[in-house]
N, C-alpha and C positions, 0 to 999 in steps of 0.2 A: 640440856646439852644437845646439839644438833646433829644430827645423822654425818658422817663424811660421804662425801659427794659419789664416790664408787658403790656407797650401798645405797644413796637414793636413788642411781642410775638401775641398779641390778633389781630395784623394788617396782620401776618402773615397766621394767620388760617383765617379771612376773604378773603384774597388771594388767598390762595392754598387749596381749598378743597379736600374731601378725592379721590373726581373723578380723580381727576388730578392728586393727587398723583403714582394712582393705574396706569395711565397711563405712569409716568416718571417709576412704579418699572420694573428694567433691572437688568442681569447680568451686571457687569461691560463691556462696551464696546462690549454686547452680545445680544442675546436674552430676549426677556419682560420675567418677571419672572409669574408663573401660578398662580392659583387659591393655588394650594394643596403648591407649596412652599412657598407660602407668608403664608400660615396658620400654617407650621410645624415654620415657623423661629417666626410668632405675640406669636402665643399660643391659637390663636383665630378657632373657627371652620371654614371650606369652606364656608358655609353657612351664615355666619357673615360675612367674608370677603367680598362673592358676596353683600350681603346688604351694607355693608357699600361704597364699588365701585360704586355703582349707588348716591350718596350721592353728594350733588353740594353744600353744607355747614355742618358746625359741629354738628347743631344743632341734640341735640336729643343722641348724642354719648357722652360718661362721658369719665373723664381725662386717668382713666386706659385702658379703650378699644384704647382710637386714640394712648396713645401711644404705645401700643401693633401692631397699625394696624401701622403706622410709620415703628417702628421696622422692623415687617412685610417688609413693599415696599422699605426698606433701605434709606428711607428719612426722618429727624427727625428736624421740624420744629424749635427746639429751638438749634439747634447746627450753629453752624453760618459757618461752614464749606460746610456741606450739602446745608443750604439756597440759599452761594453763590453759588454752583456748581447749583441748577438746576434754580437759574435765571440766572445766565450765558449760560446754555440751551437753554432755552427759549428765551432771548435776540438774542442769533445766529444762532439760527435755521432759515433754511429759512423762509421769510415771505411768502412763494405761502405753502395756506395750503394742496393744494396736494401733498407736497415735505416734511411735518412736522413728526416726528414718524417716520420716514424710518423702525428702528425698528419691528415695530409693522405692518408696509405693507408687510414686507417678510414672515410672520407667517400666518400659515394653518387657525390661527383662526381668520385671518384678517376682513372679511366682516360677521361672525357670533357674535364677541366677542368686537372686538376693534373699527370696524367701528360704530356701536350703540354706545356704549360707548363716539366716539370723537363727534360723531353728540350732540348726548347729549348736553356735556360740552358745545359746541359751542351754540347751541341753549342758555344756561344757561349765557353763558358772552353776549350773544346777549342781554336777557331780563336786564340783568344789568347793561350794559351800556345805552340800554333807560331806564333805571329806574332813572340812576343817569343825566342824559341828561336834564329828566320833572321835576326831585324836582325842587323848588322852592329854589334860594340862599339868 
């Protein structure tokens, strides 16, 4: 039987937080997109942006900001075109995570911006996978 569509949407943003998003936003097949272009394209200020980038869940962000901040990183959780392209990313990328993001390795603001940023996330799927590990089934 198949999922109804409100819960595949609501499994998705448990998934894909807005860190991660911020991390896949790219030109296409280019450069990470910045701070100031992800805010001219959301509508959202720099300063929101940066906040909501550090973010490891939705919580606390209303319906009109993420999808402004989507918008923004050109990833739109409920398009199912998008969805598949950045699991299929994700899926193929290498698994050595010092080989992940190539992208974001070649950039000036690699060990100021991006490195903190993936430690982050990582740290964050770290706690959540032992989180889901000790519940009780």
């Amino acid at each position: 039987m198949a999922k109804p569509h409100g819960q595949v949407l609501w499994e998705r943003f448990d998934r894909y937080c807005p860190l991660l998003l911020r991390l896949l936003a790219r030109h296409r097949r280019g450069a990470p997109l910045t701070v100031v272009e992800i805010s001219q394209r959301s509508g959202l200020s720099p300063s929101s942006i940066e906040a909501i980038s550090l973010c490891v869940d939705w919580r606390g962000i209303d319906l009109p900001t993420a999808r402004a901040f989507m918008r923004g990183v050109g990833i739109d959780l409920t398009s199912r075109e998008d969805f598949r392209r950045v699991r299929m990313y994700l899926r193929t990328s290498s698994r050595d995570p010092n080989k992940k993001f190539p992208y974001l390795r070649r950039t000036p603001e690699w060990k100021t911006l991006y490195l903190p940023l993936l430690e982050r996330l990582a740290s964050h799927l770290k706690q959540s996978a032992s989180r889901r590990t000790s519940e009780p089934r």
